[in-house]
C-alpha positions in Angstrom: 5.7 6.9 119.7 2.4 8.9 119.9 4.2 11.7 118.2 5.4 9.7 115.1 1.8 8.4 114.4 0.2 11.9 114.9 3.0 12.6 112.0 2.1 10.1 109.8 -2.1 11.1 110.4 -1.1 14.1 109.5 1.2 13.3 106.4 -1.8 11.0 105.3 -4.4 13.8 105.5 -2.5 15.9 103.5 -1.8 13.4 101.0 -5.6 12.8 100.7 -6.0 17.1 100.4 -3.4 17.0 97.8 -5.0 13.7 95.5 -8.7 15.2 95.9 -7.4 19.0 95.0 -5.7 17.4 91.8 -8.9 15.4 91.3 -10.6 18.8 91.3 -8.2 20.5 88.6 -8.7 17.6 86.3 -12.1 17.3 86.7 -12.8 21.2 86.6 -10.2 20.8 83.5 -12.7 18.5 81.7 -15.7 20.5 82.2 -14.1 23.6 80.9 -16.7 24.8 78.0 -15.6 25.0 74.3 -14.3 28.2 73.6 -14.8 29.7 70.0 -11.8 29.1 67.8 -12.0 32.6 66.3 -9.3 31.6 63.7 -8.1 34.7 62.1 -9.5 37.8 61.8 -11.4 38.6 58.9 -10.4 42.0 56.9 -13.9 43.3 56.1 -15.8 45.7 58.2 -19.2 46.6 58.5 -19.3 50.1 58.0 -23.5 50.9 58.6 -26.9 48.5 58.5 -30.0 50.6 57.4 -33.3 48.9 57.9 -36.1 49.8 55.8 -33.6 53.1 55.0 -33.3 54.1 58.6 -29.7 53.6 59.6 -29.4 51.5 63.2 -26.7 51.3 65.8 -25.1 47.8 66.5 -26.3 46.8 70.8 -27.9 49.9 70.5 -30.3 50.8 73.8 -33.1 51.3 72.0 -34.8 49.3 69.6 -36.4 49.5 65.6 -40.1 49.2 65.9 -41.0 46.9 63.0 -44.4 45.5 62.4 -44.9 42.0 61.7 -46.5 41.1 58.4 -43.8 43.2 56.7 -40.8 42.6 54.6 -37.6 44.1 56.0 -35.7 46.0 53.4 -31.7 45.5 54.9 -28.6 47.3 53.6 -25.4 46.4 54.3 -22.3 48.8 53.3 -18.6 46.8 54.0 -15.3 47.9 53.7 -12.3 45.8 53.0 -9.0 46.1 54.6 -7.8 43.2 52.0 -8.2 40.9 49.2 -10.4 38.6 50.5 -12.3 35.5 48.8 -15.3 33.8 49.1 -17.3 36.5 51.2 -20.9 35.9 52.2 -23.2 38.8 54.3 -25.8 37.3 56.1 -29.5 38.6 57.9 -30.9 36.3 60.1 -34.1 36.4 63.4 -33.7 33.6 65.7 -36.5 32.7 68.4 -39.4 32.2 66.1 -41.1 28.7 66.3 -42.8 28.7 62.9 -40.8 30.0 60.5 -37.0 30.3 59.7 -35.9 34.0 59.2 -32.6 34.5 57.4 -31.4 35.9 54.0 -27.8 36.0 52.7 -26.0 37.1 49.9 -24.2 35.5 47.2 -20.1 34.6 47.7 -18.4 37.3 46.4 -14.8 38.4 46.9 -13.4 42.1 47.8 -10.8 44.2 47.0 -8.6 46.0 49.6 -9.7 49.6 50.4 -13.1 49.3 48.5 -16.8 49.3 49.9 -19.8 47.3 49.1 -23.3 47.4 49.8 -25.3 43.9 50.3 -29.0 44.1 50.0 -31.2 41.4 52.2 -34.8 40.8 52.8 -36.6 39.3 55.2 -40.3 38.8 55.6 -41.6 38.7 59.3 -44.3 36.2 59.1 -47.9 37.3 59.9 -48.3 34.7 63.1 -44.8 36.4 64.6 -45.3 36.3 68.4 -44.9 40.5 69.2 -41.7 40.5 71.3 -38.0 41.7 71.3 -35.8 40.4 68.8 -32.0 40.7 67.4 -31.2 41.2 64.0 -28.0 39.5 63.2 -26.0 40.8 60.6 -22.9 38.1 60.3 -20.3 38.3 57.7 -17.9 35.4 56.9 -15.4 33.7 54.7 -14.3 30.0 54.5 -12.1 30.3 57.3 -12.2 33.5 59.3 -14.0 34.1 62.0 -17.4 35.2 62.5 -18.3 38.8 62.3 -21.5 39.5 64.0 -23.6 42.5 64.7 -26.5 42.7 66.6 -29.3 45.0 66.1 -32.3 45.4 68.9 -36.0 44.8 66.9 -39.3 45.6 68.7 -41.8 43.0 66.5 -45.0 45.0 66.7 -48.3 44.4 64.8 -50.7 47.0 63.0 -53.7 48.7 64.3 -55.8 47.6 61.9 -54.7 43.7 60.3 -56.7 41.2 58.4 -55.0 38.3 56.8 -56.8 35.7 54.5 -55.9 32.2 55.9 -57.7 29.9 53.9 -59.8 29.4 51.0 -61.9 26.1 50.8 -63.8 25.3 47.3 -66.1 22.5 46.9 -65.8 21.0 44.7 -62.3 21.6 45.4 -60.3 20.7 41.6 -63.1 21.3 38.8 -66.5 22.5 38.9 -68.9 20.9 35.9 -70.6 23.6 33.8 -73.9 24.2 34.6 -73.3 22.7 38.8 -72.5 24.7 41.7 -69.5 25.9 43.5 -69.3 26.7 47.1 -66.8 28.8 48.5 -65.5 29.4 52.2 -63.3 31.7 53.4 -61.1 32.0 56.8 -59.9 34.9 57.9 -57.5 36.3 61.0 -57.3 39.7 62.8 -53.7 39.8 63.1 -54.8 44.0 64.0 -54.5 45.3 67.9 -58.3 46.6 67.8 -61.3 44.2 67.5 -63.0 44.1 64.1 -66.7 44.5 63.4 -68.3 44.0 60.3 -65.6 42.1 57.8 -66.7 41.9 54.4 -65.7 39.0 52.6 -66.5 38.5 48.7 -65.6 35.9 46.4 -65.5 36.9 42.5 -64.9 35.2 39.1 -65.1 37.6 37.0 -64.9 35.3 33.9 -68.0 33.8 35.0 -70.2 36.6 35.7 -69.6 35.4 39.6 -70.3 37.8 43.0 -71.1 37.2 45.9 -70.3 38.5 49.8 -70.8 37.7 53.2 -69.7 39.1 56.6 -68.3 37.9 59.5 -68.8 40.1 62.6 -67.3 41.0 65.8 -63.6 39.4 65.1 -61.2 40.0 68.3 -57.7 40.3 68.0 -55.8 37.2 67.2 -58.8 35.7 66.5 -59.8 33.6 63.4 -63.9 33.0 61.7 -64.9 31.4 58.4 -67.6 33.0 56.6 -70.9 30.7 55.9 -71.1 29.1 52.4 -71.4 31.0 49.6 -72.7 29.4 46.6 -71.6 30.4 43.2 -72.9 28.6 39.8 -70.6 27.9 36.9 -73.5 29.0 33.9 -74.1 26.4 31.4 -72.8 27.5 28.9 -69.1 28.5 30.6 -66.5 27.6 28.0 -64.1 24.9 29.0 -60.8 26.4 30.7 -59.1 28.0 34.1 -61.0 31.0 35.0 -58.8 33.7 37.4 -60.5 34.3 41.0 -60.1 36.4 44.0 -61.2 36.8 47.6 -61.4 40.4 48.5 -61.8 41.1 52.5 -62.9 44.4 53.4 -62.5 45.8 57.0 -61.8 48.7 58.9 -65.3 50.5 58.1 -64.6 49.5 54.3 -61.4 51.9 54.3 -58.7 48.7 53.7 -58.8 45.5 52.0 -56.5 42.2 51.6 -56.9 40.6 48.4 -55.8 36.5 46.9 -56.2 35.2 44.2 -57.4 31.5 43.2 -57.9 29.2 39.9 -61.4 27.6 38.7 -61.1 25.3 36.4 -64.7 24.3 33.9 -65.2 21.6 32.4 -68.3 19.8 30.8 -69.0 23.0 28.9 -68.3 24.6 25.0 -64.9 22.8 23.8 -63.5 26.4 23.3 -61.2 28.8 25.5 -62.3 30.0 28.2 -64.0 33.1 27.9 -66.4 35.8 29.5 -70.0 33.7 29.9 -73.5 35.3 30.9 -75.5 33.8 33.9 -79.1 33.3 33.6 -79.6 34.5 36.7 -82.9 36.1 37.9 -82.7 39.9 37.8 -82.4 41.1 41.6 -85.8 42.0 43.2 -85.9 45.5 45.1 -88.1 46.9 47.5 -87.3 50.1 49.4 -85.5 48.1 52.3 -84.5 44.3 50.7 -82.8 43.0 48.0 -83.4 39.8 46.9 -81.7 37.8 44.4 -83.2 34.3 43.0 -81.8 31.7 40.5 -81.1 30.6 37.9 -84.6 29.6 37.3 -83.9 26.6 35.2 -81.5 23.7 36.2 -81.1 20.4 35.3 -81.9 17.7 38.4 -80.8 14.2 37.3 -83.4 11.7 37.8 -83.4 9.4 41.5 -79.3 11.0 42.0 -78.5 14.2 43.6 -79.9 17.1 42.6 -80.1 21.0 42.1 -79.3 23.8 44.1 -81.6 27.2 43.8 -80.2 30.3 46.2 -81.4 32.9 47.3 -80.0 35.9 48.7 -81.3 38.2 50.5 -79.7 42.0 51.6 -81.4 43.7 54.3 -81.5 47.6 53.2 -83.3 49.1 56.3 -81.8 49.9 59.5 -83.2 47.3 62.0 -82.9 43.4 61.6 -85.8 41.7 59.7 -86.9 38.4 59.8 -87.7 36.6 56.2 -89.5 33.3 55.5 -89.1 31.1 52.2 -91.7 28.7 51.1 -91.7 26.0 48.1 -94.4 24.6 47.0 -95.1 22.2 43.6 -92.2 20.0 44.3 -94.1 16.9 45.6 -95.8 16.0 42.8 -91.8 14.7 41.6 -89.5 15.1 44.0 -88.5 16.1 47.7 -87.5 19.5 48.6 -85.3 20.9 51.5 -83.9 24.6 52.5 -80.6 24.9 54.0 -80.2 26.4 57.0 -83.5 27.1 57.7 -86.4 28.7 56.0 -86.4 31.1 58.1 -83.7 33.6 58.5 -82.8 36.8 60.3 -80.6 39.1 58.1 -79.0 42.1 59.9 -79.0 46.0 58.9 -77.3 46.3 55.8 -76.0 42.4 55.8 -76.7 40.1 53.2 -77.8 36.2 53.3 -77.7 33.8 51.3 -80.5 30.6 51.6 -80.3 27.1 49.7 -82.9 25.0 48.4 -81.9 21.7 47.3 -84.7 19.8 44.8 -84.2 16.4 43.5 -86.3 14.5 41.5 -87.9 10.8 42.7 -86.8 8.1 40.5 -90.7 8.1 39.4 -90.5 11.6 38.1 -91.3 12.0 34.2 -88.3 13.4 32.3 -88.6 17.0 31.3 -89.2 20.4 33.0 -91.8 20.3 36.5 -92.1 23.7 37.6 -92.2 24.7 41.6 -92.6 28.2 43.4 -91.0 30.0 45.7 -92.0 33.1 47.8 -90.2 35.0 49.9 -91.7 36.9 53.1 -91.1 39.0 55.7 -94.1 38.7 58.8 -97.5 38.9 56.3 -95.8 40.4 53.8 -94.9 38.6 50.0 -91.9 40.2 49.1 -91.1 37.9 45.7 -93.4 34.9 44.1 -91.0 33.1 41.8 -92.1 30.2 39.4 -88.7 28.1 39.3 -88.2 24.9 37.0 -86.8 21.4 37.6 -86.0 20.1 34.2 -85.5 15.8 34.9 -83.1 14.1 33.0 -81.8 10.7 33.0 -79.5 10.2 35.6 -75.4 9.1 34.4 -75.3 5.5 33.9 -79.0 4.8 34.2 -78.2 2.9 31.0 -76.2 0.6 32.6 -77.9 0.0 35.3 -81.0 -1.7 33.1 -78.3 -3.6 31.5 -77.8 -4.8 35.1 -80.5 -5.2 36.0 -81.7 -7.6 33.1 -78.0 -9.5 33.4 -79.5 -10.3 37.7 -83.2 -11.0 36.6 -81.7 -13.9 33.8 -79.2 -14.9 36.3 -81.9 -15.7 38.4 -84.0 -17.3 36.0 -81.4 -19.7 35.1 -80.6 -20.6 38.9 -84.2 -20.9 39.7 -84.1 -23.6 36.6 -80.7 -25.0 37.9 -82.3 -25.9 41.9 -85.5 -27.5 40.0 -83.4 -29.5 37.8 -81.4 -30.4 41.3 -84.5 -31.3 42.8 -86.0 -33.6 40.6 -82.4 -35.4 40.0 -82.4 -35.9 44.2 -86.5 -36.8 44.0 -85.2 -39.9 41.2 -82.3 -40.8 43.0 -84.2 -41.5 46.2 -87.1 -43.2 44.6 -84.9 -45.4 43.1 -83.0 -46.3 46.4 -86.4 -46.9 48.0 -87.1 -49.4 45.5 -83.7 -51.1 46.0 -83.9 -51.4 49.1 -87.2 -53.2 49.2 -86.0 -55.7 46.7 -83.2 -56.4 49.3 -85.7 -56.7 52.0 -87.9 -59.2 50.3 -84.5 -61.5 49.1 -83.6 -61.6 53.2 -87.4 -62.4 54.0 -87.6 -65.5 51.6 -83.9 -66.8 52.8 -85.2 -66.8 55.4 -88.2 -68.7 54.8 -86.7 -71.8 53.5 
């Protein structure tokens, strides 16, 4: 009896074994991964890949050294062991978080026993994280399946890299002739070695415009903006796009990066635009500074913004000076202010650039108020400089009498309105008063009898 239930224990575990090892092959069956349907395989062959000329080994040990910033120049040569349709050769860098790196070729079919060369391109974006990468080469039709090659990349970066990264006008669409543009640029040492000294210059040639600035002591993956530099459109710029460009200067002024920009003008001569002359003031030289004032004359709108005047100064000695600017003459029309300071410390062999803004009071007489400026360094005058302010009526100071006249007769008319009010309220309740009187004497004499 014992026996026959120890048999049937034991048939019973092994019937649970058996159901759980099944349970295992079907479940191990569904988590099997997807394998590649390879399909059939395609007739073309990748013969060599050169990159940038230099022929590389597919898995090869060691790796291209490419730097980032570049565009790859890829070659592809193919031979075909058939017709085949429809043929499309592909370059592609996975792994980058920015930017999508791939290039292909056009569909094109082959002939058995013949060759071609595809040529690709891809650029490796400035920001590129330096790392290992594969180059994949992949070569496909409708239906085959993949071919793909695998070359090791080493992304590396320069010694010496500076990359413009922004450009910031203001105004940022048109400039109005005769008005001031301001110009800030943002640069990026993209370079291994820290950079010292970066020149940055904004030009428009068309307008007679230059002017630098520097930005010093840039690390390595580091970004600046230079300060402000003020540029004026001259009065008499024709209407039209003027061509631009921001030229950085680095590496002890041995290499540069260059882009380009678009001005457009307007306000000026209804003509093309053309090459204009600046009245600038003719630059100021003493054995160690260069200063550079004007233009002497600009328009200042009456009680509404105003003018801008810089100044520029370019320390030519080899210690750091200290310079001062004073304006005087402006109170007797206006209010005057210099941006950033008036005082400034200029560097050996830098240049800065100093703004003073002048607007006229709303009480200022129209026409031309001149002011002075001087420009020192300790007791020393280096420049006296008689500047003018010519007044003119500010846009829409027209309209704003016309206003002004519309209120003062509106108010007239509700002053007359609230009297008229009044004395219609005055009668009424003088003449409700008297009513009610007469009813008070009727009651009294009822009363009475």
């Amino acid at each position: 009896m014992i026996g026959n239930q120890k048999n049937k224990i034991g048939a019973l575990i092994v019937m649970i074994i058996a159901v759980i090892a099944f349970s295992g092959l079907a479940l191990a069956d569904d988590f099997v991964p997807d394998q590649q349907n390879p399909g059939p395989q395609l007739a073309l062959d990748v013969l060599w890949v050169k990159i940038d000329g230099n022929t590389v080994q597919d898995n090869a040990v060691i790796s291209e050294d490419v730097k980032r910033g570049e565009t790859l120049d890829i070659s592809v040569k193919t031979q075909a062991n058939a017709d085949v349709e429809d043929i499309t050769v592909s370059a592609q860098i996975f792994g980058d978080e920015h930017n999508a790196l791939d290039d292909k070729s056009e569909t094109f079919d082959v002939v058995n026993q013949t060759r071609y060369t595809t040529e690709l391109s891809l650029r490796l974006p400035d920001n590129m994280q330096q790392d290992y990468y594969d180059l994949r080469v992949i070569v496909a039709d409708r239906n085959s399946a993949l071919k793909v090659y695998n070359y090791n990349l080493k992304i590396d970066t320069k010694r010496h890299a500076i990359v413009i990264k922004d450009l910031t006008l203001n105004p940022a669409n048109e400039v109005v002739a005769g008005r001031a543009l301001l110009a800030t640029v943002r640069v990026r040492n993209m370079g291994e070695k820290d950079e010292d000294s970066v020149k940055v210059s904004v030009e428009i040639p068309g307008l007679n415009q230059y002017v630098s600035d520097y930005v010093d002591d840039l690390e390595s993956e580091d970004s600046a903006s230079s300060e402000e530099m003020y540029l004026r459109v001259p009065q008499n710029a024709k209407n039209g796009e003027y061509e631009g460009k921001v030229v950085v200067t680095y590496d002890d002024e041995t290499k540069d990066v260059i882009k380009t920009f678009t001005v457009k003008v307007v306000g000026g001569e209804e003509t093309q635009a053309g090459t204009s002359t600046d009245s600038t003031t003719v630059p100021v030289t003493t054995p160690k500074t260069t200063i550079v004032i004007g233009p002497e004359t600009q328009d200042t709108p009456r009680g509404q913004g105003g003018a801008i005047y810089p100044v520029t100064i370019t320390n030519n000695g080899k210690e750091s000076k200290s310079y001062t600017i004073e304006v005087s003459g402006v109170d007797s029309f206006g209010t005057v202010k210099v941006s950033p300071s008036t005082l400034t410390v200029v560097n050996s062999g830098a240049t800065e650039s100093v703004y003073i803004y002048v607007a006229a009071s709303e009480e200022a007489t129209a026409g031309q108020h001149t002011f002075t400026v001087k420009v020192k360094s300790g007791s020393d005058t280096l420049l006296t400089q008689p500047m003018t302010a010519n007044v003119v009526e500010a846009e829409g100071a027209g309209s704003w009498e016309s206003v002004k006249t519309a209120l003062i007769v509106a108010l007239i008319v509700l002053v007359v309105v609230l009297i008229v009010l009044a004395v219609l309220v005055a009668f009424k309740a003088m003449k409700k008063g008297g009513d009610d009187e007469l009813s008070e004497e009727q009651t009294t004499a009822q009363t009475y009898y």
